[in-house]
N, CA, C and O atoms as a CHARMM CRD file, in Angstrom:
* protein
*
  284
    1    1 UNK  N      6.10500 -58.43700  70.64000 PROA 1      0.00000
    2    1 UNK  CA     6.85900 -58.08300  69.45300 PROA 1      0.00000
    3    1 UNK  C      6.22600 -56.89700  68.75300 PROA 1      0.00000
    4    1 UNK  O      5.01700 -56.66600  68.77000 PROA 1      0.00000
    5    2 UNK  N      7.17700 -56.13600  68.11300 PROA 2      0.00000
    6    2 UNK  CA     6.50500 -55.20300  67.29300 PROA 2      0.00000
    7    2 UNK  C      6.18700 -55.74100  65.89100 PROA 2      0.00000
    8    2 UNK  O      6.59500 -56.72800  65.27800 PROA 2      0.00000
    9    3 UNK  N      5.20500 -54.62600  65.54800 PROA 3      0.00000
   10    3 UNK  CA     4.47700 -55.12000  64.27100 PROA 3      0.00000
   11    3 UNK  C      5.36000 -55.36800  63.15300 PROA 3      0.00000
   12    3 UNK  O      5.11200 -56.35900  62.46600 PROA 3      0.00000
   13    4 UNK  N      6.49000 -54.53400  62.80900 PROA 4      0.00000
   14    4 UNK  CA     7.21900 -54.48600  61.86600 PROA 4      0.00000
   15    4 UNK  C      8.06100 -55.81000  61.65200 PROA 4      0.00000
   16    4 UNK  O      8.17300 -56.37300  60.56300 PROA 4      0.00000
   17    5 UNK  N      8.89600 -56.42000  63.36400 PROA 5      0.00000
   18    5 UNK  CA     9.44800 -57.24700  63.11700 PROA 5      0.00000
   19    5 UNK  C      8.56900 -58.74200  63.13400 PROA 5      0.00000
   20    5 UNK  O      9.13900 -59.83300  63.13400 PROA 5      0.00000
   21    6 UNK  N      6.72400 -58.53100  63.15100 PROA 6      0.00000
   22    6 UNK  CA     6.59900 -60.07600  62.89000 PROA 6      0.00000
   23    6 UNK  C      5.95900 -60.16100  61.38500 PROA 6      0.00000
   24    6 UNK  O      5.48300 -61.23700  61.02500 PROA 6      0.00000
   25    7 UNK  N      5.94300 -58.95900  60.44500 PROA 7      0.00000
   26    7 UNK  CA     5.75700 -59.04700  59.26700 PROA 7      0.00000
   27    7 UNK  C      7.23100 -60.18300  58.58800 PROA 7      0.00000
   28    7 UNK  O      7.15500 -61.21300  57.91800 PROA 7      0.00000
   29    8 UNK  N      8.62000 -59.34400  59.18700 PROA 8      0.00000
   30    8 UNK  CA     9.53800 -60.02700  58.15700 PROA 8      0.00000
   31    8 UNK  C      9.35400 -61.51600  58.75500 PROA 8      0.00000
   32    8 UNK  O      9.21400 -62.44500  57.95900 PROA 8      0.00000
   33    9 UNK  N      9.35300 -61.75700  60.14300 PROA 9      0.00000
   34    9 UNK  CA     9.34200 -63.07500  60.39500 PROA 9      0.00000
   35    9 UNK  C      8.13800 -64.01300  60.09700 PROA 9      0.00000
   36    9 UNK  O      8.25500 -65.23500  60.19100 PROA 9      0.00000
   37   10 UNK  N      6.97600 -63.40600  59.73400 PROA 10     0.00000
   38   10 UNK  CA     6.16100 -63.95100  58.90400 PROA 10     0.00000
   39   10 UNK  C      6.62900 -64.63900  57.57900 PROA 10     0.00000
   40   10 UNK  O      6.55800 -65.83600  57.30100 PROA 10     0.00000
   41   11 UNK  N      7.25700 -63.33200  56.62100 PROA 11     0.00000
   42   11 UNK  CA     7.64900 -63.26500  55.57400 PROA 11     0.00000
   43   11 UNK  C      8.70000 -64.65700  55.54500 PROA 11     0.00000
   44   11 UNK  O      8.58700 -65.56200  54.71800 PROA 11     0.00000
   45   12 UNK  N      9.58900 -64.61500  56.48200 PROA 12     0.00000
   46   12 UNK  CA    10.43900 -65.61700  56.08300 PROA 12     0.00000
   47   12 UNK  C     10.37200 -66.96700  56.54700 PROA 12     0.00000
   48   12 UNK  O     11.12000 -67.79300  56.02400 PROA 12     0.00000
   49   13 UNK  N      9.55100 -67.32500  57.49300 PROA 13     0.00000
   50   13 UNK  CA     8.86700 -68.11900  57.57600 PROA 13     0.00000
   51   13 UNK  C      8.22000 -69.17500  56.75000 PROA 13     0.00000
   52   13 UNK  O      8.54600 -70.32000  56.43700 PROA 13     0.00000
   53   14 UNK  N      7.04100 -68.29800  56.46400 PROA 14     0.00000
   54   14 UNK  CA     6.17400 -68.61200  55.45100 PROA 14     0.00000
   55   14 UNK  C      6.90500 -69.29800  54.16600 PROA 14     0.00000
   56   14 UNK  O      6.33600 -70.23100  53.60000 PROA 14     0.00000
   57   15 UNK  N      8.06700 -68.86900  53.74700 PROA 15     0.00000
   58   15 UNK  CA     9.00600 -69.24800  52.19800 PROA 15     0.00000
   59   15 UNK  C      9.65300 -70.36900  52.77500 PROA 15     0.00000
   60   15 UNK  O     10.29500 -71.04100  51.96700 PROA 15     0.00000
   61   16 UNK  N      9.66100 -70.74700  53.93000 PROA 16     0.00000
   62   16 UNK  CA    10.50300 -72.01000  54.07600 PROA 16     0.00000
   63   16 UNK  C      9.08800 -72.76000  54.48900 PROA 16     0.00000
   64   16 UNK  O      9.08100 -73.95000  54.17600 PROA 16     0.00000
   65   17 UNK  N      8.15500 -72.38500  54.99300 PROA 17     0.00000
   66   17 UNK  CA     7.03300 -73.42000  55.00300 PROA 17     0.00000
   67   17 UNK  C      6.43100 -74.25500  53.79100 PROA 17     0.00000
   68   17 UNK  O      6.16300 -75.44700  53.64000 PROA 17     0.00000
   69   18 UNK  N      6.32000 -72.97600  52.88800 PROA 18     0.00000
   70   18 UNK  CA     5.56000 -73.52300  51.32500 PROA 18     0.00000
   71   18 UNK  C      6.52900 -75.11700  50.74100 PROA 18     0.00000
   72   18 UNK  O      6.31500 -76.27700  50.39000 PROA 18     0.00000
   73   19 UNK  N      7.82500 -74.00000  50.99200 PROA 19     0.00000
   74   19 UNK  CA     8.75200 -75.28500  50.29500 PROA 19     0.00000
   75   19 UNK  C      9.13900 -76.80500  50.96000 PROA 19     0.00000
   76   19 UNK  O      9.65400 -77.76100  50.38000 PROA 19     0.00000
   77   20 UNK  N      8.63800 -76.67300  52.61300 PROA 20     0.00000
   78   20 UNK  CA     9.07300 -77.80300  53.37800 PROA 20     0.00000
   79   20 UNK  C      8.47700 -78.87300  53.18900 PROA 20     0.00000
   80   20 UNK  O      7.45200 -78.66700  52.53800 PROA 20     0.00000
   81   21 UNK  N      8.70500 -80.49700  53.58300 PROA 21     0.00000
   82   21 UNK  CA     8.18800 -81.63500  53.01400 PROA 21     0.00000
   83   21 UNK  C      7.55700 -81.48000  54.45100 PROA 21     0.00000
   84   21 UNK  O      7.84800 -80.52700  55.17400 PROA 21     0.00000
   85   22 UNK  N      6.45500 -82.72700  54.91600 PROA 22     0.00000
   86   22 UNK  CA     5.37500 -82.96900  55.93100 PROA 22     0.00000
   87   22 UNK  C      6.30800 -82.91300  57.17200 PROA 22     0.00000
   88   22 UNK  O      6.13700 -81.84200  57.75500 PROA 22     0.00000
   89   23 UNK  N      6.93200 -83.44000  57.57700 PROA 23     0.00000
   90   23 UNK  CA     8.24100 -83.20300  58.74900 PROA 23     0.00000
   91   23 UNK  C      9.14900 -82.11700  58.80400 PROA 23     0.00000
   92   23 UNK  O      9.67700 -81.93900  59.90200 PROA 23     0.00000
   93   24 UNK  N      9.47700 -81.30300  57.83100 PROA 24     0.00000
   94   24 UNK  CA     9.86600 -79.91000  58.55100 PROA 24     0.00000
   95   24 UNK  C      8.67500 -78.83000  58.46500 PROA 24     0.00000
   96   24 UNK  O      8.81900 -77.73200  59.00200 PROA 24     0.00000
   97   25 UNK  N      7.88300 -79.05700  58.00200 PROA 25     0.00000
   98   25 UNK  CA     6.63500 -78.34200  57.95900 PROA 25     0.00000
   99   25 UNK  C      6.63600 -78.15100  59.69300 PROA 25     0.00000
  100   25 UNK  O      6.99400 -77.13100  60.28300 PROA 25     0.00000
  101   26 UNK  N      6.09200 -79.53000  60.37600 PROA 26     0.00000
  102   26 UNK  CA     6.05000 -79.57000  61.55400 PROA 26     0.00000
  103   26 UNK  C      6.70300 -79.31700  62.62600 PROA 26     0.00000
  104   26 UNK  O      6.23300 -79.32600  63.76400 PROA 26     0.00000
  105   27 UNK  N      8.52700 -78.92800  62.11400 PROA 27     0.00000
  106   27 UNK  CA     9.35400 -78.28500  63.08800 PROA 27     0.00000
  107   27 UNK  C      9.57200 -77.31400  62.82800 PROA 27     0.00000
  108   27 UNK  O     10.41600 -76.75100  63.52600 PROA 27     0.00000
  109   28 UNK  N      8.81000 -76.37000  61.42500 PROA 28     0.00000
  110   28 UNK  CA     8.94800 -74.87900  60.90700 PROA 28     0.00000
  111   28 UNK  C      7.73100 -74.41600  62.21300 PROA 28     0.00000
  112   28 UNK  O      7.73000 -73.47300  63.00400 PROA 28     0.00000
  113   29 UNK  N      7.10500 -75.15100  62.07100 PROA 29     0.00000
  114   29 UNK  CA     5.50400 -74.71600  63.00400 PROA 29     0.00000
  115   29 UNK  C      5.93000 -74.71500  64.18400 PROA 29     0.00000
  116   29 UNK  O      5.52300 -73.66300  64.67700 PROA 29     0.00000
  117   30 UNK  N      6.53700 -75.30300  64.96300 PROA 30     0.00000
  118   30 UNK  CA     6.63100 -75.39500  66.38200 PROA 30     0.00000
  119   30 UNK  C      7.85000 -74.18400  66.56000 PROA 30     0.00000
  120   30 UNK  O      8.16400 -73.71200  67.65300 PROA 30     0.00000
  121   31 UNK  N      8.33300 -73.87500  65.52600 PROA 31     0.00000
  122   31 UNK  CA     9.78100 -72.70400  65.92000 PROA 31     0.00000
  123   31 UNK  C      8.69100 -71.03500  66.11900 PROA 31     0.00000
  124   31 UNK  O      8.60000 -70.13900  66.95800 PROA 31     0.00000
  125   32 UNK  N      8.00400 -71.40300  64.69900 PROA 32     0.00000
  126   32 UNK  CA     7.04600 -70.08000  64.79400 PROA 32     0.00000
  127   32 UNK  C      6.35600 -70.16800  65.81300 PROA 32     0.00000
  128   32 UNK  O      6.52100 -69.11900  66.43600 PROA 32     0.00000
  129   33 UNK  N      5.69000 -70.81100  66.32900 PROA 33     0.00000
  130   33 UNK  CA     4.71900 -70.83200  67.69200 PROA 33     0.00000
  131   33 UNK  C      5.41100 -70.56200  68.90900 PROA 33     0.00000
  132   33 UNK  O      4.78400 -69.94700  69.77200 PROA 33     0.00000
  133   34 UNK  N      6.81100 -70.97100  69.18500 PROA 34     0.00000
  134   34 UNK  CA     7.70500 -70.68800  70.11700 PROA 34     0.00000
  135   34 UNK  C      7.71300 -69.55500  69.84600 PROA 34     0.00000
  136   34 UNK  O      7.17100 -68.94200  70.76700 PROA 34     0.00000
  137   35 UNK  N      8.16100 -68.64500  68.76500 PROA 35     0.00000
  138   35 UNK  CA     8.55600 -66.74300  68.94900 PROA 35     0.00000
  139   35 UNK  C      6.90300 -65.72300  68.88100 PROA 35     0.00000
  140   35 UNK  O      6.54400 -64.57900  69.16000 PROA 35     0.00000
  141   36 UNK  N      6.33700 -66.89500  68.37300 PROA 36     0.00000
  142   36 UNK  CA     5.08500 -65.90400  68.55600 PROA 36     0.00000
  143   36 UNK  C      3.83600 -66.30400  69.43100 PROA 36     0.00000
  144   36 UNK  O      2.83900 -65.58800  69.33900 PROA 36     0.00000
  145   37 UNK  N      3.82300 -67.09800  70.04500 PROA 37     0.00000
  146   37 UNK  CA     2.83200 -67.66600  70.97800 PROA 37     0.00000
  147   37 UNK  C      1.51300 -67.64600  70.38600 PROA 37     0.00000
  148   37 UNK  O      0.60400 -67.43900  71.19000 PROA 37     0.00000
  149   38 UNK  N      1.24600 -67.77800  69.40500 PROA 38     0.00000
  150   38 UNK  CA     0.02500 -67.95300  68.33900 PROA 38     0.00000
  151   38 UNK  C     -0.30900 -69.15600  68.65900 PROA 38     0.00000
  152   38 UNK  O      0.58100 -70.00000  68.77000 PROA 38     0.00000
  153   39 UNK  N     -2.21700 -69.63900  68.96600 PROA 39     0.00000
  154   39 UNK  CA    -2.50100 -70.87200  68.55900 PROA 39     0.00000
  155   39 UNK  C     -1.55300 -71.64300  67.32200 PROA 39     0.00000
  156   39 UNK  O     -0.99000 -70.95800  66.46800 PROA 39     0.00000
  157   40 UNK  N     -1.47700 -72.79200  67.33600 PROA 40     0.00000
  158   40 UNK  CA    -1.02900 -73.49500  66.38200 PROA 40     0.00000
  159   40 UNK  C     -2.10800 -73.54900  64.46700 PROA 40     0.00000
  160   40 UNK  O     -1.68800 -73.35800  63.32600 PROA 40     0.00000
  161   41 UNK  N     -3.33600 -73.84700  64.92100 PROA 41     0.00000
  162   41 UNK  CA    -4.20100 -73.35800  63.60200 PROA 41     0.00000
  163   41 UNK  C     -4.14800 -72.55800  63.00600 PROA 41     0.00000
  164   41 UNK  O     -4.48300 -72.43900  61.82700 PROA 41     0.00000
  165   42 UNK  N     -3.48700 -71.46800  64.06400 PROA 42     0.00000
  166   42 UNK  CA    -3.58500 -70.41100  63.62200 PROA 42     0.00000
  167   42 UNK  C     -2.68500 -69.91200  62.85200 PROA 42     0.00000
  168   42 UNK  O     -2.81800 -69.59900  61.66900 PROA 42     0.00000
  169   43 UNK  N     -1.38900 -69.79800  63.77300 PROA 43     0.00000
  170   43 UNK  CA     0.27200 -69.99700  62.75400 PROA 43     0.00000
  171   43 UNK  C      0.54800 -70.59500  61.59200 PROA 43     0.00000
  172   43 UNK  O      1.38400 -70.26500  60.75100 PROA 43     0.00000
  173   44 UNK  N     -0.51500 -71.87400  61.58900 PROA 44     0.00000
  174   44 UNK  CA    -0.40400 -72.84500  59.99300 PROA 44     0.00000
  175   44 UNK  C     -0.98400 -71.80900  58.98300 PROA 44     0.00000
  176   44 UNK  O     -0.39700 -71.57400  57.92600 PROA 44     0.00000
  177   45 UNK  N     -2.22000 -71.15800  59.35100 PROA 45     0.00000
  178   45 UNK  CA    -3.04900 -70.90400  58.49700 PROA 45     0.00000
  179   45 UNK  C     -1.92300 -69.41800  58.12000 PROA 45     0.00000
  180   45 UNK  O     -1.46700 -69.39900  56.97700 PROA 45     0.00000
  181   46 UNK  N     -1.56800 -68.37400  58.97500 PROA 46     0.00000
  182   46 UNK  CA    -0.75800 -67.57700  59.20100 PROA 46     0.00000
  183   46 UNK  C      0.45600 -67.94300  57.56100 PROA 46     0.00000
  184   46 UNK  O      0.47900 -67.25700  56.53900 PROA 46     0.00000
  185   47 UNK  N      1.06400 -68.84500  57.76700 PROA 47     0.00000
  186   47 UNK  CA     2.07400 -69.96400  57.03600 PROA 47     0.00000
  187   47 UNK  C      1.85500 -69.84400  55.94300 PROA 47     0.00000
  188   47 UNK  O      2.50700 -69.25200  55.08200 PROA 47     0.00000
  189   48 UNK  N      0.60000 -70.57900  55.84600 PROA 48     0.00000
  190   48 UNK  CA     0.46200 -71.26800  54.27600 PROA 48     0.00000
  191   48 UNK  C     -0.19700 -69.71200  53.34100 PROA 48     0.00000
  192   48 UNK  O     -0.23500 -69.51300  52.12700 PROA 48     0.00000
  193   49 UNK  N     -0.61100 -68.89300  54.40500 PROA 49     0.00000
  194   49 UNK  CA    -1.04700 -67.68400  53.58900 PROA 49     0.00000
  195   49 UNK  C      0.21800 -66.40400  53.25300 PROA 49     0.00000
  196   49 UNK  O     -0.14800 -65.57100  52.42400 PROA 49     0.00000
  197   50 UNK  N      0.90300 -66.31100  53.53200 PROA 50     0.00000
  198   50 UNK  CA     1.63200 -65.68700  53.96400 PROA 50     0.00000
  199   50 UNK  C      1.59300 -64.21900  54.44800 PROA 50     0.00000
  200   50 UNK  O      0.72200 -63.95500  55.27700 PROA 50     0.00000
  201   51 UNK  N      2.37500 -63.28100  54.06500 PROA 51     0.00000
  202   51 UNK  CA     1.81800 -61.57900  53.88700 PROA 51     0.00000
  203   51 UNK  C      1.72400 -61.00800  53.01000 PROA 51     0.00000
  204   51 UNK  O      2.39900 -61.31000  52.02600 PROA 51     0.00000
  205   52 UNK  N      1.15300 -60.31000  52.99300 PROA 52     0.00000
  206   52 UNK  CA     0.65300 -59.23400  52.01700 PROA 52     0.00000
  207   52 UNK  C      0.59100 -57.83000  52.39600 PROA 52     0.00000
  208   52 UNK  O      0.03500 -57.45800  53.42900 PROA 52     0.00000
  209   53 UNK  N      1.29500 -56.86000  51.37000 PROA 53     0.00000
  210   53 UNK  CA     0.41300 -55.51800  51.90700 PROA 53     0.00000
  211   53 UNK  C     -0.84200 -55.31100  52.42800 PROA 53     0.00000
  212   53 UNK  O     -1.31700 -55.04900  53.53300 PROA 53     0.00000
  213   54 UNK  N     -1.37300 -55.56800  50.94800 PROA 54     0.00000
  214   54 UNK  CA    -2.64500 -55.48000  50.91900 PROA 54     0.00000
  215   54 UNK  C     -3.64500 -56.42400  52.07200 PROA 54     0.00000
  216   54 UNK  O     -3.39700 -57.56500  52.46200 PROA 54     0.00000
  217   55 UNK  N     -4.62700 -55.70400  52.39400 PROA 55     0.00000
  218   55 UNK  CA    -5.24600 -56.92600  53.07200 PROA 55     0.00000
  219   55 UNK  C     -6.22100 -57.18200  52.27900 PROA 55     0.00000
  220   55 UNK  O     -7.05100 -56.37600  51.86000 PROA 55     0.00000
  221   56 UNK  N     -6.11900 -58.73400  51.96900 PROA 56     0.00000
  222   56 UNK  CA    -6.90600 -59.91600  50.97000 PROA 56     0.00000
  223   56 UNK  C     -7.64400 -60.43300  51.96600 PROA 56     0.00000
  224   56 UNK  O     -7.45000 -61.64800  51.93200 PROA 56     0.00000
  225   57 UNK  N     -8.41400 -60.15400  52.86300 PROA 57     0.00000
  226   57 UNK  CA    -8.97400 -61.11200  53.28400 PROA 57     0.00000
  227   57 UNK  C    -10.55300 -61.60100  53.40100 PROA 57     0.00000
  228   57 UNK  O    -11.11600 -62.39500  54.15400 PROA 57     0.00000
  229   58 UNK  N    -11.11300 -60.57000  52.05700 PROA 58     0.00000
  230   58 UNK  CA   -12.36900 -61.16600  51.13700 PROA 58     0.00000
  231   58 UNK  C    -12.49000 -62.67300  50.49200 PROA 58     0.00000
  232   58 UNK  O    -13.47100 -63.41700  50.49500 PROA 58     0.00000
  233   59 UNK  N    -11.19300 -62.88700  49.94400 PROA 59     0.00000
  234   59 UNK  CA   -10.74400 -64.26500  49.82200 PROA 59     0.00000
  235   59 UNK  C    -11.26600 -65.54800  51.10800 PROA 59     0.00000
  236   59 UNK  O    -11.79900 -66.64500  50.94300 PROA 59     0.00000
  237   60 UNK  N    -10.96300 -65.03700  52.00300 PROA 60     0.00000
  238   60 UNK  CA   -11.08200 -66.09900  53.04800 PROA 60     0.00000
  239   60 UNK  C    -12.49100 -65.34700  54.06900 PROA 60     0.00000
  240   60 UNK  O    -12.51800 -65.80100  55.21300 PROA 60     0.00000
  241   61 UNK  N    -13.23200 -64.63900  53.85400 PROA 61     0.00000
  242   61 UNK  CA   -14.22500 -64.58800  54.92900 PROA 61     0.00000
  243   61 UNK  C    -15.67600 -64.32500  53.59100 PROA 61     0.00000
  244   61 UNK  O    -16.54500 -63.46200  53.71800 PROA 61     0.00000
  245   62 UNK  N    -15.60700 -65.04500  52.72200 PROA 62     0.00000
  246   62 UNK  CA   -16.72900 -65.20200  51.99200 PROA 62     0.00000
  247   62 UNK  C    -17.58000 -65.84400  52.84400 PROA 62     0.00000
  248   62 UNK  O    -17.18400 -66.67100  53.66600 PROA 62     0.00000
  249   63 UNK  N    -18.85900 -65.48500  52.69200 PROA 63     0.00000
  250   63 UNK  CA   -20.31700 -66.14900  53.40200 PROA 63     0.00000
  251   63 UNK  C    -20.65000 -67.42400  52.67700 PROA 63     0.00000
  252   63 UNK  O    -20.99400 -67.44200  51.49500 PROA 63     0.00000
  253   64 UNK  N    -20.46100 -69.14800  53.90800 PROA 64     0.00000
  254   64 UNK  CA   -20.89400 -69.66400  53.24100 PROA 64     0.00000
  255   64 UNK  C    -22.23700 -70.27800  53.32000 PROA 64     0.00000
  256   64 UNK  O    -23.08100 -69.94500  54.15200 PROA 64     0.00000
  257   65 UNK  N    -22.34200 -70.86700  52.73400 PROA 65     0.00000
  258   65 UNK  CA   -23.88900 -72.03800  53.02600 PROA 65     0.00000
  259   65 UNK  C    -25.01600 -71.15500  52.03200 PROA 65     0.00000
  260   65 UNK  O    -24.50300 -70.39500  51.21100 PROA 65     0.00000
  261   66 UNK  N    -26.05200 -71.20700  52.06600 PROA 66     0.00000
  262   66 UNK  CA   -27.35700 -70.81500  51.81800 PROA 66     0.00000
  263   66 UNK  C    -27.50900 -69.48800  51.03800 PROA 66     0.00000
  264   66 UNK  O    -26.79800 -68.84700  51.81200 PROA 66     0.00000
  265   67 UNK  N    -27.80000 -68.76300  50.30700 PROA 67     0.00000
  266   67 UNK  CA   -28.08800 -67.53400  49.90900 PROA 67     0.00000
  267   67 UNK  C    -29.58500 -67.05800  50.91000 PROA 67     0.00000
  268   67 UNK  O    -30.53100 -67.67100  51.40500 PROA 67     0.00000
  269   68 UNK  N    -29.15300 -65.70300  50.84600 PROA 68     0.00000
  270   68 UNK  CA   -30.35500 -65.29700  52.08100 PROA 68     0.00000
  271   68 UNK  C    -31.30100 -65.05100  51.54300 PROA 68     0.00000
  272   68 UNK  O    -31.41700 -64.29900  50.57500 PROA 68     0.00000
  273   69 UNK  N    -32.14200 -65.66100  52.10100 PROA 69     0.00000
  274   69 UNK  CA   -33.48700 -65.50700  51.27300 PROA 69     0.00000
  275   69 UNK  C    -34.34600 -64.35500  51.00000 PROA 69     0.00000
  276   69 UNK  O    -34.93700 -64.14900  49.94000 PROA 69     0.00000
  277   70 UNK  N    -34.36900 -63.46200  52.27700 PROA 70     0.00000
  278   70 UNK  CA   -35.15400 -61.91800  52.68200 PROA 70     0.00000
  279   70 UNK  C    -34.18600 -61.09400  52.80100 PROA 70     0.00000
  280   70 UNK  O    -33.17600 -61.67100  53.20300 PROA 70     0.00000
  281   71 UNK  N    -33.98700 -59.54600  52.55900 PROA 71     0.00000
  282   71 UNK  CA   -33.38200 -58.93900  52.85700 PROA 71     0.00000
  283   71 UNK  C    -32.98200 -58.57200  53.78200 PROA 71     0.00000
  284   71 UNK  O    -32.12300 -57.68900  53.77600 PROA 71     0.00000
């Protein structure tokens, strides 16, 4: 697929995921995984985040555990 058309199908996706109850959640997921052959973790996570221009993804790759001790 091209890039352009899996932004909108992201996009519209994603707006029927947020709003779906636990059982169409699970047949929204298996439709997206059918057109895009994405792991499944992955498509959820894909889902529940949706798109953005911008790329946010300081949000989700913060360092966790321990502060480093030495430079």
């Amino acid at each position: 697929m091209k890039r352009i058309d899996m932004t909108g199908l992201i996009e519209k996706y994603s707006k029927k995921y947020r709003k779906a109850g636990k059982k169409e959640k699970s047949r929204i997921l298996d439709e997206f995984i059918e057109l895009t052959e994405y792991n499944r973790s992955y498509a959820s996570l894909i889902l529940r985040r949706g798109y953005s221009k911008k790329n946010k993804r300081s949000k989700f790759t913060k360092r966790r555990g321990r502060k480093k001790k030495y430079d």
